[in-house]
C-alpha positions in Angstrom: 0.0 0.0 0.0 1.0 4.1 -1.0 -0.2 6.4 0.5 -0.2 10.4 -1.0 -1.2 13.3 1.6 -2.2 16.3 0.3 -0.2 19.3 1.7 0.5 22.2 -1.3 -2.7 24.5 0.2 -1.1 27.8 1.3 -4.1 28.2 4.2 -4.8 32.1 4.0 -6.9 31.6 6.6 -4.2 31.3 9.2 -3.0 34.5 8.3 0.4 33.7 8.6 4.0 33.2 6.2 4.1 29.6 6.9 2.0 27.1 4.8 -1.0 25.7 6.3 0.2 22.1 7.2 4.2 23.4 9.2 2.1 24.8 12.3 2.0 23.0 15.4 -0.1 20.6 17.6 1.3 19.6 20.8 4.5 20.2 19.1 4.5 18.7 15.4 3.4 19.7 12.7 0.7 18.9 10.9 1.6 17.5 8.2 3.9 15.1 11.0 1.1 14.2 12.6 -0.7 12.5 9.8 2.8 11.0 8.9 3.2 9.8 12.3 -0.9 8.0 11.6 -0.4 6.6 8.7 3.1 5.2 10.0 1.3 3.8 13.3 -1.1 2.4 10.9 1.6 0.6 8.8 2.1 2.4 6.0 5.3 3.2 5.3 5.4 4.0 1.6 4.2 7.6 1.5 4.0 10.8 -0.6 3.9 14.5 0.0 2.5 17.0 -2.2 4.2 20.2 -1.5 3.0 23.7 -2.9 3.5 27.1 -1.3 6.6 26.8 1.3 7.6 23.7 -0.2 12.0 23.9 1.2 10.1 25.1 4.5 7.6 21.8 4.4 10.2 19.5 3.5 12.9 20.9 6.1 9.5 20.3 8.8 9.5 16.4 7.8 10.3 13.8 10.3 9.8 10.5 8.2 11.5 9.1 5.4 9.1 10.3 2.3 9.3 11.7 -1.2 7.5 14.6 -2.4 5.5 15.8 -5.5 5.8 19.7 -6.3 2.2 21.0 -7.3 3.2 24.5 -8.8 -0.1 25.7 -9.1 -3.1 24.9 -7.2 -6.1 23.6 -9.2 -8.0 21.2 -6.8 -7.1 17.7 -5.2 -7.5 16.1 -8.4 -4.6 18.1 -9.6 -2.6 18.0 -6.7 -3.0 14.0 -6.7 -2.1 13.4 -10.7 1.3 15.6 -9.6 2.3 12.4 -7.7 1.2 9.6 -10.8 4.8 9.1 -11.9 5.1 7.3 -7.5 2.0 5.4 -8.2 2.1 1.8 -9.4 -1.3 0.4 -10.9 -1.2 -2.8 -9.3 -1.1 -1.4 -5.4 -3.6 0.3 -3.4 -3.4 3.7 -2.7 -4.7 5.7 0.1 -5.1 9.6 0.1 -5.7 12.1 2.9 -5.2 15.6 3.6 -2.4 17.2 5.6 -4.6 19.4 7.4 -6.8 16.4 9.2 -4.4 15.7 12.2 -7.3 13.9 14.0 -7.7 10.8 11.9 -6.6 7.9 13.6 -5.1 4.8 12.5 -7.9 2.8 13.6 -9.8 4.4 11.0 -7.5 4.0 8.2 -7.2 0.3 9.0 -10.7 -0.4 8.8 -10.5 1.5 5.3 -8.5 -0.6 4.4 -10.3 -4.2 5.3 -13.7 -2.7 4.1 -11.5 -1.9 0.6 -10.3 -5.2 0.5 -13.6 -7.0 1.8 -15.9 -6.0 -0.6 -13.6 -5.5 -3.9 -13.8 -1.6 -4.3 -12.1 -0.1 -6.5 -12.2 3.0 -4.8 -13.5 3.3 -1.1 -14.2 7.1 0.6 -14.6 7.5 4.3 -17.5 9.5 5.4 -19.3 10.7 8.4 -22.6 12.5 9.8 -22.7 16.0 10.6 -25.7 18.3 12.2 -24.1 20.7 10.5 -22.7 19.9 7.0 -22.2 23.5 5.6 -18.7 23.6 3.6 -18.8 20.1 2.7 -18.6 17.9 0.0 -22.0 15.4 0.3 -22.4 11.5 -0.2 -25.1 11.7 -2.3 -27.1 8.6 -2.5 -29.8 6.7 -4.7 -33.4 7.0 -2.8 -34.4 3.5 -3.7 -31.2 1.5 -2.3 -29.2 3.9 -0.4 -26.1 3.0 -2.5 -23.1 4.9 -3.1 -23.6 7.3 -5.9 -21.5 10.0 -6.1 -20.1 13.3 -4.2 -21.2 16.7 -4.6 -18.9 19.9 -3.3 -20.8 22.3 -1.5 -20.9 25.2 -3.8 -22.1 22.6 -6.8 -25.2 21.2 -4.9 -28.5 21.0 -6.2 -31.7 21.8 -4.9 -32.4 19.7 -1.6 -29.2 18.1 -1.4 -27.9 20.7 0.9 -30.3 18.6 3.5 -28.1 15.9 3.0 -25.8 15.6 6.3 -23.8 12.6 5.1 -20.3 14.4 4.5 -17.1 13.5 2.4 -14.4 13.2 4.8 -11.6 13.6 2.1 -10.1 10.2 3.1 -10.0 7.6 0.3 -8.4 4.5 -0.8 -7.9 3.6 -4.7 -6.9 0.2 -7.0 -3.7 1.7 -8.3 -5.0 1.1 -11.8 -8.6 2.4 -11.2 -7.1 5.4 -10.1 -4.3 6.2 -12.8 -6.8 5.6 -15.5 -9.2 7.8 -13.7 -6.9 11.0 -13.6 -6.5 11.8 -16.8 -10.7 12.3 -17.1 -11.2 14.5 -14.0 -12.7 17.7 -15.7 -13.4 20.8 -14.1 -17.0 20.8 -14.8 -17.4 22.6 -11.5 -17.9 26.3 -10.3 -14.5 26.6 -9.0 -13.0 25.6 -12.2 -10.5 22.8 -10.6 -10.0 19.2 -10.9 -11.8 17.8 -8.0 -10.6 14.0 -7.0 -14.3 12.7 -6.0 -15.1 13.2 -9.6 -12.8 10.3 -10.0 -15.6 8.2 -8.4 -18.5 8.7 -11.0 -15.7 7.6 -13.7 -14.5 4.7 -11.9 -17.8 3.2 -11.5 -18.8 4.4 -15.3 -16.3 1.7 -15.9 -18.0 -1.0 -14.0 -16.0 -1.3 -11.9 -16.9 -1.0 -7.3 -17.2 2.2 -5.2 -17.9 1.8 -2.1 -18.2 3.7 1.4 -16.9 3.3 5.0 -19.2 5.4 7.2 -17.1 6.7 10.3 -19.1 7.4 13.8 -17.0 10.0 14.8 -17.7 13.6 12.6 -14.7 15.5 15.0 -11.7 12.7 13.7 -12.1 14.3 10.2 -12.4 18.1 11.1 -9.7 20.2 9.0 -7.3 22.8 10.5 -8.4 26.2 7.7 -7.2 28.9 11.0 -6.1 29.7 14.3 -9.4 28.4 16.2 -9.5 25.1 14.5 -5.9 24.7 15.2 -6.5 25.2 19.2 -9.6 23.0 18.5 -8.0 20.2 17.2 -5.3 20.5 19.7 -7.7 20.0 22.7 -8.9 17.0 21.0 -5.3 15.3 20.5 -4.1 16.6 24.0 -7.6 14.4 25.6 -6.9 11.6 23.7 -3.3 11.4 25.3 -4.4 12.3 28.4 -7.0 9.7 28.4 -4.2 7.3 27.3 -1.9 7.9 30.5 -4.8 8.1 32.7 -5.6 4.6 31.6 -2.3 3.2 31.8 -2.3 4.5 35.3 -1.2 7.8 35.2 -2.9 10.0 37.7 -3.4 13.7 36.0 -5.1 15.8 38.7 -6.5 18.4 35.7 -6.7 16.9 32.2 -7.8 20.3 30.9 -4.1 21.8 31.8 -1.8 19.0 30.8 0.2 19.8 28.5 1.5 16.2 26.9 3.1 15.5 23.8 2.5 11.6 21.8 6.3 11.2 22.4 6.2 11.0 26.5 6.0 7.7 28.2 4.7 7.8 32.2 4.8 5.5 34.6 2.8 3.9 36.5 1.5 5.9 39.8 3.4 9.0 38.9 0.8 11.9 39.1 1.1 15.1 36.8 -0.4 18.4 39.0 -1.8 21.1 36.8 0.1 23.6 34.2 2.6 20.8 33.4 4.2 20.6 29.9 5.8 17.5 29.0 7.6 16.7 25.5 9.3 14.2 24.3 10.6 12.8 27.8 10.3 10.1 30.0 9.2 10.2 33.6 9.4 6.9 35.7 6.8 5.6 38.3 5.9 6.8 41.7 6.8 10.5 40.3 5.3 13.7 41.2 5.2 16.5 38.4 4.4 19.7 40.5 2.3 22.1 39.2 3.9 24.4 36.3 6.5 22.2 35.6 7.8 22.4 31.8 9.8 19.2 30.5 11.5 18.8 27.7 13.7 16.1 25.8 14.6 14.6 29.5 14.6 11.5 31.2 13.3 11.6 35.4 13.7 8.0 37.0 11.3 6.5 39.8 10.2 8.1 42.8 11.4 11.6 41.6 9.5 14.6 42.4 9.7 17.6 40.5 7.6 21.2 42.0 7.5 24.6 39.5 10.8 24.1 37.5 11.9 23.8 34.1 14.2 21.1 32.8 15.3 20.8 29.6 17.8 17.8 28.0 18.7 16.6 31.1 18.7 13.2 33.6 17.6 13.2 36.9 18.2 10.1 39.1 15.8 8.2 41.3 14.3 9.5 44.6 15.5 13.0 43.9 13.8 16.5 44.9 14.1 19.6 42.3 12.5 22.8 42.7 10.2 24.6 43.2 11.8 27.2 41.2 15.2 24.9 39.6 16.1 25.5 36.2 18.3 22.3 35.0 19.7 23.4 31.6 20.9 21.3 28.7 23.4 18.7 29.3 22.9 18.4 32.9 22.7 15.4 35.1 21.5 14.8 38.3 22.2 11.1 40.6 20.0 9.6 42.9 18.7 10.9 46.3 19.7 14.7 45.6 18.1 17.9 45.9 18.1 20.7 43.5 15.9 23.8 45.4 14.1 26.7 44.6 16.1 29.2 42.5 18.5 26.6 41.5 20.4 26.3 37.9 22.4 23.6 36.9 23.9 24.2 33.3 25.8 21.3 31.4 26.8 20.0 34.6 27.1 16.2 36.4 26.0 16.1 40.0 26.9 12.8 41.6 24.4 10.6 44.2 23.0 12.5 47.5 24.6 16.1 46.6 21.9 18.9 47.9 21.8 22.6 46.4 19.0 23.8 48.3 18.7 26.9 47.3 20.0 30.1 45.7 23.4 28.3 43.8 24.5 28.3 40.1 26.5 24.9 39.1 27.5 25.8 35.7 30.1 23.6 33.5 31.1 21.3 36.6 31.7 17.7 37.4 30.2 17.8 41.0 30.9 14.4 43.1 28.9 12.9 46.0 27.6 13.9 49.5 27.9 17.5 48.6 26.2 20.4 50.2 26.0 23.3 48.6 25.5 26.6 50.7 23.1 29.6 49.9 24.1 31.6 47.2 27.0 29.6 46.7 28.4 29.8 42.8 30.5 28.3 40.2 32.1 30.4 38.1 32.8 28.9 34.4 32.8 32.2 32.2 36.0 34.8 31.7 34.2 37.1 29.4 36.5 35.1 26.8 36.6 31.3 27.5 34.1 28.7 29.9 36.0 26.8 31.9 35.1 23.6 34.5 34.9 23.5 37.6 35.3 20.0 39.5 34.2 19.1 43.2 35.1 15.8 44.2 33.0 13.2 46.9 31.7 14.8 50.1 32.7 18.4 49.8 31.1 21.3 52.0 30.6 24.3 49.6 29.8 27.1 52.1 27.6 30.0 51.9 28.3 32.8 49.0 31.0 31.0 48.3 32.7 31.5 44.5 35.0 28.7 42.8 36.7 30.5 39.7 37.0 28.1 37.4 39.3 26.1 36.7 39.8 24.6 40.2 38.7 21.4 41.9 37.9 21.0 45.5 39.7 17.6 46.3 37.4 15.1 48.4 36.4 15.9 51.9 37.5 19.5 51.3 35.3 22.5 53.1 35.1 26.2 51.9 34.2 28.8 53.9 31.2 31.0 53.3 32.3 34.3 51.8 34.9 32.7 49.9 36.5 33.5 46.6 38.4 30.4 45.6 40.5 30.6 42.9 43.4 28.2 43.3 42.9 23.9 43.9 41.4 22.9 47.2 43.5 19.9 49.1 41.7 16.6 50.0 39.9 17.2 53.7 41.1 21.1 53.6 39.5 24.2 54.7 39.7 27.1 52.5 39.4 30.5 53.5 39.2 33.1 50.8 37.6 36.4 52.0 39.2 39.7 53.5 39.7 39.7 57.6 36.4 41.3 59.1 37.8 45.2 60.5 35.1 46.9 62.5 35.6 50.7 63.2 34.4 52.1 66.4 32.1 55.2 66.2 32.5 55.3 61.9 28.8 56.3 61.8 28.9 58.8 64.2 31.7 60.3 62.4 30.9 60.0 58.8 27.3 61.5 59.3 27.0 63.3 62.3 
């Protein structure tokens, strides 16, 4: 099996410079998402038909595809017979849109075994609307209810706009009844273009079997034409995740406010608090994602609880505390039983098992050991204006209070530094470093200076 999705529409509806089928869901892109269905569904054998922003659409791909330029827009019939020279007559082809991120792959595998079942030579998905304005209608004989044809909304005829069986724009072809097909579409129509359901009179002219799968579910073939049917479709794909999770015994306190891309896996028992974003990580069991947590590209192990913070391509280890308030950076990794506190940043850093920054502290471009404490305010500092340099703390160090380590030093095992402390030179094994100005007080200054 092919499969061609339709993505050359510019969408001037969005109002935007980027073609219709590059904005974003949860994170992908339209036109990803139904690449991402019809992979899920099997079908790996697929081509895109580009059109306005075509280097910008095929930069946005993810899968392994080819692509068909459709230089001027004139209808899906067009835009399909771009693609002919990928098509071989004796496979079946399936065609969808780019701007239908909701179809599932449930759906297209039951196109597919009703295709197959009953010998079609060309099979269309529709569904039942209350409202059918803007679409295409499955218009069918009154004595048997058989397929018939499909009429575009601005081409129906008297009564048929009662009609509220709707063309979904989902279809699957014999290679051979389709490729002899093109070449026929005319555009008899009031928009002048070669529409692909006409495709459907002329296959069955020729004797040969169209048939129809009718889908329960109207909302799993709405289109994205602007901004609020972007944000509609979103909620849709953001429950069915949710739901997902939930069911695999995630606990998410406020479904309405996750934020959960398709590319996170959760663990069992782990509960997700409102205002969380997750995308493309993995969080382990028994976790707690505190409310407004953002997530990205990261992996958190078991028992882990994260409260307010935002950590981006980074590990953190089992049975550790960050936040509220942490920011762990790119690169960063954190062990087991640690705790990163509020107002915390850890930037391209390793932090070994059972170190604790609590609060206040900066732990930039260090290899940090284990059984560390780091003081209040307490700083590592990488950056010269020129060059960043490391800094390296070994097992069971005491970093103390406002204490800075000018990198490059390391702070041998054991050693302790004392709050206040500028530290510039290398720490000896179970040392204590003093680097800060002897305290002078001066008796009656106040009184002198101001009187």
């Amino acid at each position: 099996m092919k499969a061609i999705v339709l993505a050359a529409g510019s969408g001037t509806r969005m109002k935007s410079g980027l073609p219709k089928c590059i904005h974003k869901i949860l994170g992908r892109t339209l036109l990803n998402i139904a690449l991402d269905t019809l992979q899920e569904a099997g079908i790996r054998d697929i081509i895109v038909v580009t059109g306005c922003g075509e280097e910008l659409l095929r930069a946005s791909v993810s899968a392994n595809v080819q692509f068909a330029h459709q230089a001027e827009q004139k209808g899906t019939g067009h835009a399909v017979s771009v693609a002919k020279e990928f098509l071989n007559e004796n496979e079946d082809i399936l065609v969808l849109c780019g701007d239908t991120p909701l179809v599932t792959a449930e759906t297209l595998h039951k196109l597919a075994e009703t295709h197959t079942k009953e010998g079609n030579a060309i099979t269309v998905v529709s569904t039942r609307t209350d409202n059918p304005f803007g679409y295409g209608r499955i218009i069918r004989p009154v004595t048997d209810g058989q397929f018939l044809r499909v009429v575009e909304h601005r081409d129906l005829e008297e009564g048929q706009e009662l009609v509220n069986e709707i063309n979904t724009a989902v279809y699957m072809f014999n290679g051979k009844a389709l490729l002899d097909a093109l070449p026929l579409i005319e555009p008899h129509n009031a928009a002048g273009e070669y529409y692909l359901p006409d495709s459907l009179e002329i296959i069955q002219s020729s004797g040969l079997k169209a048939g129809v799968l009718l889908a329960p579910d109207f909302s799993e073939f709405v289109g994205v034409n602007n901004r609020v049917q972007l944000s509609q479709a979103a909620e849709v794909l953001k429950k069915r995740i949710n739901e997902r999770h939930m069911m695999n015994g995630v606990t998410i306190t406020d479904p309405n406010s996750a934020w959960i891309s398709h590319d996170v896996s959760i663990g069992a028992d782990t509960v997700i608090y409102p205002g969380v974003i997750l995308e493309n990580t993995r969080v382990g069991e028994n976790c707690v994602i505190g409310p407004n947590t953002r997530i990205v590209g990261s992996d958190i192990s078991d028992f882990t609880e994260i409260d307010s913070s935002v950590i981006l391509d980074s590990f953190v280890g089992e049975h550790t505390a960050v936040g509220p308030f942490a920011y762990l950076r790119p690169h960063s990794r954190v062990g087991a039983r640690c705790k990163i506190g509020d107002f915390v940043e850890v930037k391209n850093s390793a932090i070994g098992d059972n170190t604790k920054a609590s609060h206040l502290t900066y732990i930039g471009d260090s290899d940090v050991g284990s059984g560390i404490n780091f003081g209040c305010g307490s700083v590592t500092v990488n950056y010269d204006g020129k060059k960043k340099f490391r800094t390296v703390i070994e097992d069971n160090a005491f970093i103390g209070c406002n204490a800075n380590l000018i990198a490059p030093v390391i702070v041998k095992e054991g050693a302790y530094i004392a709050a206040g402390s500028t530290i510039t030179e290398d720490v000896p094994k179970k040392a204590l470093s003093i680097a800060r100005a002897r305290q002078v007080n001066k008796e009656d200054w106040v009184k002198r200076k101001r009187g």
